[in-house]
C-alpha positions in Angstrom: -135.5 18.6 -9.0 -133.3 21.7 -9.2 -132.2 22.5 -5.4 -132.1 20.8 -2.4 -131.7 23.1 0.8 -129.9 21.7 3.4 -130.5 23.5 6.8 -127.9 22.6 9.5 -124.0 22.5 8.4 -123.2 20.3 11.0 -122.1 16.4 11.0 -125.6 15.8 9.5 -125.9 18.5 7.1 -123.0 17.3 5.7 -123.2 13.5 5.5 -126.8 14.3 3.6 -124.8 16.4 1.3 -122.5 13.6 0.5 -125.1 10.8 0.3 -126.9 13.1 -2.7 -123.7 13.7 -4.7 -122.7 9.7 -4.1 -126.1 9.1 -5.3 -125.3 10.6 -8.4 -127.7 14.3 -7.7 -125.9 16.7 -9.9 -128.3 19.7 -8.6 -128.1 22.5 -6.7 -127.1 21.6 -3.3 -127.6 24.8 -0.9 -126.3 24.5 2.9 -127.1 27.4 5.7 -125.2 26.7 8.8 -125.1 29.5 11.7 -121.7 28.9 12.6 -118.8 30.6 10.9 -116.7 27.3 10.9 -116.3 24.5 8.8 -118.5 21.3 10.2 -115.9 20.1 12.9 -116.7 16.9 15.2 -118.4 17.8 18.8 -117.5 14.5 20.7 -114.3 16.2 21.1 -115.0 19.3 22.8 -115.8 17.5 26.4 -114.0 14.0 25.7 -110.9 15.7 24.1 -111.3 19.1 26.4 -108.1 19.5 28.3 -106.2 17.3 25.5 -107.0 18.6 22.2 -106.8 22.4 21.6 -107.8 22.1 17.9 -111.1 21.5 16.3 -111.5 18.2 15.1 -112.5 19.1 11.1 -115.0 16.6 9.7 -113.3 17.6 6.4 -110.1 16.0 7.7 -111.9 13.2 9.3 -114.2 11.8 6.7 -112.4 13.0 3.6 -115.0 15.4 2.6 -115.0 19.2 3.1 -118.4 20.9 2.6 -117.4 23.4 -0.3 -116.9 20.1 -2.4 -120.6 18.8 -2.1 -122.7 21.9 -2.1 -123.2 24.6 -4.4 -123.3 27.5 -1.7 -122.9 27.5 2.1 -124.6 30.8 3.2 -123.9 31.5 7.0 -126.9 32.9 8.6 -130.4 31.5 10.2 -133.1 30.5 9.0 -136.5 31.6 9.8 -139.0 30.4 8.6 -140.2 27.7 6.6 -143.0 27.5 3.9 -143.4 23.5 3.5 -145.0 22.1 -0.1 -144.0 20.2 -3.4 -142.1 23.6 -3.6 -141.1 24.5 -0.5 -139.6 28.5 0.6 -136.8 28.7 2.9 -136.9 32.4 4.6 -134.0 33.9 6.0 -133.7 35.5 9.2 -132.6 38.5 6.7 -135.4 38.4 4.6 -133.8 36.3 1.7 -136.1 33.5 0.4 -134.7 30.2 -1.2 -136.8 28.1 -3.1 -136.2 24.5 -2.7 -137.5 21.3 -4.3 -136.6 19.3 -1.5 -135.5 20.9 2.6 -133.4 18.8 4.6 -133.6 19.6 8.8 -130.7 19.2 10.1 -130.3 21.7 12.5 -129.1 19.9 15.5 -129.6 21.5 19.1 -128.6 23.9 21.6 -128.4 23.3 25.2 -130.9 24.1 28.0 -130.2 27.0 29.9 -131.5 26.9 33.9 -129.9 29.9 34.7 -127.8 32.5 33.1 -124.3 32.4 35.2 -123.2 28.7 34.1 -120.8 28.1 30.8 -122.5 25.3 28.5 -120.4 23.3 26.1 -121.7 23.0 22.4 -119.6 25.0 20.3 -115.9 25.9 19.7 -116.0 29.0 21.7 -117.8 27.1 24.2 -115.1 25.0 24.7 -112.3 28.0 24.5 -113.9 29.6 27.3 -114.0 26.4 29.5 -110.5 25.4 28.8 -109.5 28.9 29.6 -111.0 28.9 32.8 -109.9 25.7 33.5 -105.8 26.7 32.2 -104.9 27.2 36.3 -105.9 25.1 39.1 -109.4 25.8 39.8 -112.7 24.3 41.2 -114.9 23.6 38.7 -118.9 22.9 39.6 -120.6 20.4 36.9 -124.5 20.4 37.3 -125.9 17.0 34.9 -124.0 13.9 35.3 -125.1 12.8 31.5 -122.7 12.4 28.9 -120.8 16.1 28.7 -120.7 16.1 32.2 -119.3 12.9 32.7 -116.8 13.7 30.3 -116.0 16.9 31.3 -115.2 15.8 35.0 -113.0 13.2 33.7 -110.6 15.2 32.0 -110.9 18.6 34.8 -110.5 15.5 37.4 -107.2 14.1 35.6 -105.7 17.9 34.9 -105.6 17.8 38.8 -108.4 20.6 39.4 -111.0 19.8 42.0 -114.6 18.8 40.3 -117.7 18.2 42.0 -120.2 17.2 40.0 -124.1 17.3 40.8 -127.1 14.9 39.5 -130.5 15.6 40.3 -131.4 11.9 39.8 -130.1 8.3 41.7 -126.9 7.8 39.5 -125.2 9.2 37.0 -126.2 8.7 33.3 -128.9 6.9 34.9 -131.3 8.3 32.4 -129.5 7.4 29.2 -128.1 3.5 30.3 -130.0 2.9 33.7 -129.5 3.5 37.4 -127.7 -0.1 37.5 -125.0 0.8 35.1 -124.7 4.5 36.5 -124.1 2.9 39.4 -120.9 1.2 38.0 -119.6 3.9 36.8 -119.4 5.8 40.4 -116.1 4.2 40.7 -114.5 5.8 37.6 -115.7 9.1 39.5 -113.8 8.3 42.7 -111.1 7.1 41.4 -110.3 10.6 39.3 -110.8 12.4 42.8 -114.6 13.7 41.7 -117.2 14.7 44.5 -120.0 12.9 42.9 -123.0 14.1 44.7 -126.5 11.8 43.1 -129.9 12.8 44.1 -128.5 16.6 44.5 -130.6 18.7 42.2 -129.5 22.4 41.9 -131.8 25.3 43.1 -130.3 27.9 41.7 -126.8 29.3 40.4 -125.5 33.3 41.8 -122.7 35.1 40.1 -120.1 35.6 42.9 -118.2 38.6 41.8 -116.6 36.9 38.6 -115.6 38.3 35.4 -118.2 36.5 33.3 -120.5 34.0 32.4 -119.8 30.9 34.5 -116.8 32.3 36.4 -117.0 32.8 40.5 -120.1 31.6 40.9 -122.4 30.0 43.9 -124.4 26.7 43.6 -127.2 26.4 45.7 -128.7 22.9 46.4 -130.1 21.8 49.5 -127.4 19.9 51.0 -125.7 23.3 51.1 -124.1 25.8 48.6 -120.8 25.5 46.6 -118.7 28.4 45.1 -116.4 27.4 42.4 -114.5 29.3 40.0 -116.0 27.9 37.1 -120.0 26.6 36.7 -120.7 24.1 33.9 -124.6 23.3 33.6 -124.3 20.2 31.2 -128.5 19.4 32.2 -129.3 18.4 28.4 -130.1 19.9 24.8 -133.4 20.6 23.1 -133.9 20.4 19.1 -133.4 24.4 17.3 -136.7 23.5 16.0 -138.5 27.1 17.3 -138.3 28.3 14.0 -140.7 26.2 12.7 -143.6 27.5 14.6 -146.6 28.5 11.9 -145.4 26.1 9.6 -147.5 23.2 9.7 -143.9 21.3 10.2 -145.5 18.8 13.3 -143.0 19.1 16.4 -143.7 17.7 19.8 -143.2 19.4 22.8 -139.6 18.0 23.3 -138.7 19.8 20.2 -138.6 16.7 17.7 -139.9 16.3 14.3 -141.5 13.8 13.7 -140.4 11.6 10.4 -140.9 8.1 8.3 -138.1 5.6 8.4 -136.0 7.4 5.4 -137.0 10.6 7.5 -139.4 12.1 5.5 -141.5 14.5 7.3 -144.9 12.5 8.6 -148.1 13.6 7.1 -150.0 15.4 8.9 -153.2 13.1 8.0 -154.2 9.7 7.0 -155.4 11.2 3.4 -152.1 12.6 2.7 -150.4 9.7 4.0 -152.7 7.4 1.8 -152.2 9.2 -1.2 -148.9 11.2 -1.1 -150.7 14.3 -2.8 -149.9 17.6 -1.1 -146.8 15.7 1.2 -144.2 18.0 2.1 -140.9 17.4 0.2 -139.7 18.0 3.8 -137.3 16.1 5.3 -135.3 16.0 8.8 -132.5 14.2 10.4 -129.9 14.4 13.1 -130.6 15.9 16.6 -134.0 17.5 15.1 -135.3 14.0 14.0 -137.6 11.3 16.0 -137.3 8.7 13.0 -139.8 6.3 12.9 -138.1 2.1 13.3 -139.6 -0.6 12.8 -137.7 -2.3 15.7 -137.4 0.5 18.3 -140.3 2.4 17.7 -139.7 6.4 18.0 -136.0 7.4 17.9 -134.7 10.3 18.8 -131.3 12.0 17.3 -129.1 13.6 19.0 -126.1 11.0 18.9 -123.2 11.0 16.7 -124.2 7.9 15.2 -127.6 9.0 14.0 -126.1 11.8 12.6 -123.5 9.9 10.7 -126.0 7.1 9.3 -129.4 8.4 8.9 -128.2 10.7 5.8 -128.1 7.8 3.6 -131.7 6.8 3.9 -132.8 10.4 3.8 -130.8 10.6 0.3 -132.1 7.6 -0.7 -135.9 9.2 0.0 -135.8 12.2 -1.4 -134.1 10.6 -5.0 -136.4 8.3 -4.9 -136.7 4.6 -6.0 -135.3 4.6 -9.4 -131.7 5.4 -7.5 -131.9 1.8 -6.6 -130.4 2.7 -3.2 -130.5 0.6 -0.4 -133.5 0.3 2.3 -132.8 3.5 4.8 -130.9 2.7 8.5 -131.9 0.1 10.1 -129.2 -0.3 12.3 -129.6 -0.4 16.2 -129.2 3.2 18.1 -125.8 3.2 19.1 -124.2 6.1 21.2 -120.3 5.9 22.9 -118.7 8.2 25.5 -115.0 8.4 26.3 -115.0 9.2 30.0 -112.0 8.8 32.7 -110.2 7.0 30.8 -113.2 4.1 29.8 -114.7 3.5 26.7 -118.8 3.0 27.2 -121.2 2.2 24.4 -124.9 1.7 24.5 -126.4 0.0 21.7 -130.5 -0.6 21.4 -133.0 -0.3 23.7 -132.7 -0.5 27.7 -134.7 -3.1 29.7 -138.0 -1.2 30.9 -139.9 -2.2 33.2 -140.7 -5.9 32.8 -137.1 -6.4 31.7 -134.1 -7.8 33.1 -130.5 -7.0 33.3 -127.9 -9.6 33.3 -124.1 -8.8 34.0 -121.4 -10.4 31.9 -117.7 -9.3 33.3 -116.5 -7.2 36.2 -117.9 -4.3 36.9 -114.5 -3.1 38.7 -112.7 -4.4 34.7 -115.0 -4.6 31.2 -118.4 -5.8 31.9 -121.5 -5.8 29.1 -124.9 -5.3 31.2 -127.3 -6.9 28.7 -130.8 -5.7 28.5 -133.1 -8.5 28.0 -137.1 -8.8 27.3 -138.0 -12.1 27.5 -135.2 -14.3 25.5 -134.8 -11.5 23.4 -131.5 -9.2 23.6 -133.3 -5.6 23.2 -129.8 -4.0 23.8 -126.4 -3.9 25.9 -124.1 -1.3 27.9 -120.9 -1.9 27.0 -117.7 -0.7 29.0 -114.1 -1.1 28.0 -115.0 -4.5 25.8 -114.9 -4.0 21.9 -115.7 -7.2 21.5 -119.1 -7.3 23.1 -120.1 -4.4 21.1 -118.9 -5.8 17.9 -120.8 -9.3 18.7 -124.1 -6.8 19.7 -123.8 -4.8 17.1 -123.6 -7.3 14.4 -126.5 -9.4 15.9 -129.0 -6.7 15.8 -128.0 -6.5 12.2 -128.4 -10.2 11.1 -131.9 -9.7 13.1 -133.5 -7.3 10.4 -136.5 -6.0 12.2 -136.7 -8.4 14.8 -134.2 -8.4 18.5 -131.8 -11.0 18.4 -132.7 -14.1 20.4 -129.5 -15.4 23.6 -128.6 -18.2 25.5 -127.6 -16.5 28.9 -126.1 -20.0 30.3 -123.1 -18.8 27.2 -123.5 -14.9 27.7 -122.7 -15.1 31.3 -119.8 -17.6 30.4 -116.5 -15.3 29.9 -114.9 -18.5 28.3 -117.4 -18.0 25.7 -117.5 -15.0 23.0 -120.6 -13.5 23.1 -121.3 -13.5 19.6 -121.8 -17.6 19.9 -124.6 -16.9 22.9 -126.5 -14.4 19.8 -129.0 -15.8 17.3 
């Protein structure tokens, strides 16, 4: 093995870079990232908005700058990929790179309604919002998901006047549940946010302004809205596009589909079987829907996946005389810092069939636990460290199994939770 291509210079392109060198691959390591920047850390740019002007460097965060763990960093796109036991990267400007192993790690963009509203992905996306949010303004959020959320909390605390708009019954309701959106319509009030649920947007006119998501109209049908600045914060999809004509499989959400380590999945049960003709393909981060033998399909897309999942993919592609250790099998965890709370969600929500059990307040730190049966399948944590270490630890004593509770102690507050998980 002579190069390893790693697509994406992002949080996940490169933690996969690390895991390889820690693993003692003394290669070539080849990175393409379409960015100019160094890899810098996107919570930030909507939890950290209005507070934090400078990018937060992953070098200066993890320790680890990308110029020490790969051989070249070529800014530019890729596209299009030529998958085998020798696979052919293809530049968007013709170049090809020959790779014994590709790494996907990509990551997303977000989804784009309409043309007049700013998103928030980048650094220059967040320069732009921060500059049109540097005098008292009214600012129009469409998505009450996690940038959203966060956004509103810090316009809402800066003093500008937010109103935020959610096509469905709460917010977040789609990432924790409708009952625990529902708590967090309090944190909305209480930072002075018009929170309007059940409000889906129809359409979004430019009103005379002097850009992209400046002076612009929002049209629902509970009436329209101008606002000096439009943020449509309605989701991401995968950059998988390029992949089209490759044989790579991608669902129609975007996603590639990949093993445990993250290995690409074969395409049949012969090659599957056998290994003969696999792809030495592998992806990870936002791009991946990683195969678990707990949770069943998982999609990226969180910090956390992106941070972890590089070891296993490492530990894949070098293969088992590395003596690595068995690839993440840690419960999907994702956090928000939002008006001024601290929410986690770690494993799986209820479903239907399930139950939800409160432990706490929900006007102070309350855990809503997600149960199946006398199993703990996963929690919602606000403002309550504790909880989420005691959940987080019991999924990993559990292996590939949910951790079993006694709700007559997790509904006791006199009793840490971690002695209610088996």
């Amino acid at each position: 093995m002579n190069r390893i291509v790693i697509v994406g210079a992002g949080l996940a392109g490169l933690r996969t870079a690390t895991e390889l060198r820690e693993r003692g691959y003394d290669g070539e390591v080849v990175v393409i990232g379409d960015e100019p920047h160094p890899p810098y850390d996107r919570p930030p740019l909507s939890s950290e908005l209005l507070t934090r002007a400078e990018p937060l460097w992953l070098a200066d965060d993890l320790g680890t700058a990308l110029a020490d763990v790969a051989d070249r960093v070529i800014t530019g796109r890729a596209a299009r990929l030529e998958p085998g036991a020798e696979s052919v990267v293809i530049m968007d400007d013709g170049a090809r790179l020959e790779a014994s192993a590709v790494v996907l790690a990509m990551g997303s963009a977000p989804v784009r309604r309409w043309p007049e509203p700013l998103t928030l992905h980048t650094l220059e996306d967040a320069a732009l919002l921060r500059a049109a949010l540097a005098s008292p303004a009214r600012l129009a959020i469409i998505g009450a998901g996690w940038i959203g959320s966060e956004v509103a909390g810090q316009a809402g605390a800066a003093g500008h006047e937010v109103t935020v708009f959610e096509a469905g019954p709460a917010p977040l309701a789609d990432h924790i549940g409708v009952r625990a959106g529902d708590y967090t319509r309090a944190w909305h009030e209480a930072a002075g946010v018009d929170l309007r649920t059940d409000t889906p947007v129809h359409a979004v006119d430019p009103a005379g302004g002097t850009g992209a998501g400046l002076r612009a109209i929002v049209r629902t049908g509970d009436g329209d809205i101008e606002a000096d600045a439009v943020l449509a914060a309605t989701g991401v999809r995968p950059n998988t596009d390029w992949l089209a004509g490759s044989g790579i499989p991608v669902t129609e959400r975007g996603f590639v589909p990949v093993t445990v380590d993250g290995r690409v999945s074969p395409r049949d049960a012969t090659v599957e079987a056998t290994g003969a003709d696999a792809p030495r393909v592998w992806a990870v981060g936002d791009v991946a829907l990683r195969d678990h033998p707990r949770h069943g399909p998982l999609a990226g897309g969180h910090w956390f996946s992106a941070l972890r999942d590089p070891a296993g993919v490492a530990a894949g592609i070098l293969g088992p005389e590395r003596a690595e250790p068995a690839p993440n099998l840690l419960a999907p965890e994702v956090f928000s810092d939002q008006f001024g709370h601290h929410l986690e969600r770690i494993g799986d929500l209820a479903g239907p069939g399930g139950t939800e059990v409160l432990r706490g307040d929900p006007g102070a730190g309350w855990t809503l636990l997600q149960l199946r049966g006398d199993r703990l399948v996963g929690a919602i944590v606000a403002d309550s460290p504790r909880d989420t270490s005691a959940v987080r630890k019991a999924f990993q004593r559990a292996g590939e199994d949910y951790p079993g509770i006694d709700l007559d102690l997790a509904t006791d507050l006199a009793v840490q939770l971690r002695k209610a998980l088996t």
